[in-house]
Backbone as numpy.savetxt, mean C-alpha at the origin, in Angstrom:
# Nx Ny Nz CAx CAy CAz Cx Cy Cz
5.36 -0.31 -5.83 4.72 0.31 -4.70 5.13 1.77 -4.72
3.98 2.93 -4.81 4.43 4.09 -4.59 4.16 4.83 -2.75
4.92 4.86 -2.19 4.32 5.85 -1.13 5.16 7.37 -1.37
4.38 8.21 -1.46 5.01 9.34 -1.55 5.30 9.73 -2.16
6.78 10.37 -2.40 7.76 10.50 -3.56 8.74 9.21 -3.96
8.28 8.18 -3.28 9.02 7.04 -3.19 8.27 6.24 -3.70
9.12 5.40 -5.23 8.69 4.08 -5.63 9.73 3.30 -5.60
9.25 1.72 -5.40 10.05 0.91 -5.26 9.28 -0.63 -5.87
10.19 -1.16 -6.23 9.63 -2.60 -6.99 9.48 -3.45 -6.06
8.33 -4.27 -5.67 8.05 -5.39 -4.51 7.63 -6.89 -5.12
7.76 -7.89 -4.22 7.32 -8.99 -4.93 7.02 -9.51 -3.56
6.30 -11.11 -3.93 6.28 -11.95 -3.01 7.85 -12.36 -2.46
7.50 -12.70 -1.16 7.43 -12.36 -0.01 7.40 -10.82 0.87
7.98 -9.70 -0.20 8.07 -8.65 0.22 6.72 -8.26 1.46
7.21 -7.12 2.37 6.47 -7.03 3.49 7.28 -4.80 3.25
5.76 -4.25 3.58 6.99 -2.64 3.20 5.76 -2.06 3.89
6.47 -1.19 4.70 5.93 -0.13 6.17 5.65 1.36 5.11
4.34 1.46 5.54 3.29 2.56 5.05 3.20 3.48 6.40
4.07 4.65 6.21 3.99 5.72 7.29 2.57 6.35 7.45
2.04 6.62 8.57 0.48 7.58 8.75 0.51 8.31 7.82
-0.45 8.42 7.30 -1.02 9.39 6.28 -0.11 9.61 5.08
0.47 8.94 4.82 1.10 8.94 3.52 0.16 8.84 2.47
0.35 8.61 1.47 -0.21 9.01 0.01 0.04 7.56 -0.96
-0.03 6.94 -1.22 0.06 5.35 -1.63 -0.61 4.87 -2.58
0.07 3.88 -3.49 -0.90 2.93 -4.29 0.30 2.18 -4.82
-0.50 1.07 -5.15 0.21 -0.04 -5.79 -0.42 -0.25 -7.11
0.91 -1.06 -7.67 0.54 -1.06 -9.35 0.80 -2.63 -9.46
-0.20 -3.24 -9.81 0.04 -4.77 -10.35 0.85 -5.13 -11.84
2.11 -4.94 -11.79 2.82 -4.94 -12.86 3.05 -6.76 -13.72
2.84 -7.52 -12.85 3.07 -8.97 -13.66 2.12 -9.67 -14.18
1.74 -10.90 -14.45 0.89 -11.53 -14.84 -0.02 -12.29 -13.56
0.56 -12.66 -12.78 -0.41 -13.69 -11.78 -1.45 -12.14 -10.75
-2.75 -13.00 -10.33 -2.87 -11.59 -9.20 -2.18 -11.32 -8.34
-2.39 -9.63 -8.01 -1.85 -9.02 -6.51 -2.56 -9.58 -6.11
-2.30 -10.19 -4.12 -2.78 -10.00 -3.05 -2.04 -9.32 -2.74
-2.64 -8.09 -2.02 -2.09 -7.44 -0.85 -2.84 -6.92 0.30
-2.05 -7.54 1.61 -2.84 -7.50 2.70 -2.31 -6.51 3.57
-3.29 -5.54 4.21 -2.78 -4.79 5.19 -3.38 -5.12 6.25
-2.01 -4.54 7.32 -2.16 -4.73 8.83 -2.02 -3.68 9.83
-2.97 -3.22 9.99 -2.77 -1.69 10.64 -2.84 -1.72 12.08
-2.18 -0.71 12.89 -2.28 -0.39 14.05 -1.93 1.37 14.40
-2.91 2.19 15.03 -4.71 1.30 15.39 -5.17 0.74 14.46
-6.35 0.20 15.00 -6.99 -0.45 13.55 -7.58 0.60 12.43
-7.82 0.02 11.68 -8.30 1.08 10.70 -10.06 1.30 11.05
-10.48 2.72 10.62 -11.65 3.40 10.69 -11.74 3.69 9.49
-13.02 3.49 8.86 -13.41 3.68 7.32 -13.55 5.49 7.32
-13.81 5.95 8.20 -13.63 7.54 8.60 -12.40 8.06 8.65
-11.22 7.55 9.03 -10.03 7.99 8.71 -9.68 7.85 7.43
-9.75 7.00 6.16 -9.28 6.82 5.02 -9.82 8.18 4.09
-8.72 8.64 3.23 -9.00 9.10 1.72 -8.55 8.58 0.53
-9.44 8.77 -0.27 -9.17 7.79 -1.67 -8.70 9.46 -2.68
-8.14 9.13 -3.29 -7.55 10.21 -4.46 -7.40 9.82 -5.97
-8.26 9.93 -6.41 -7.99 9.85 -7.74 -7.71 10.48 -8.61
């Protein structure tokens, strides 16, 4: 998981807090699929998001 200047290695069960407007992505490093589910509050607006590639 990168947010920021910060990476860190996650697995199942892991659960990891994404500050507003941070900068983010995840990397599927093993063999089985990622799920990963987010839970936002407020809810999310497809108008607030940016994608960066």
């Amino acid at each position: 998981m990168h947010i920021d200047d910060e990476n860190q290695f996650v697995e199942a069960p892991d659960a990891v807090y994404i500050p507003p407007n941070a900068k983010l992505f995840i990397y599927n490093c093993g063999t089985k699929p990622l799920i990963f589910i987010c839970i936002v509050d407020p809810a999310w607006q497809k108008e607030d998001e940016i994608i960066f590639q």
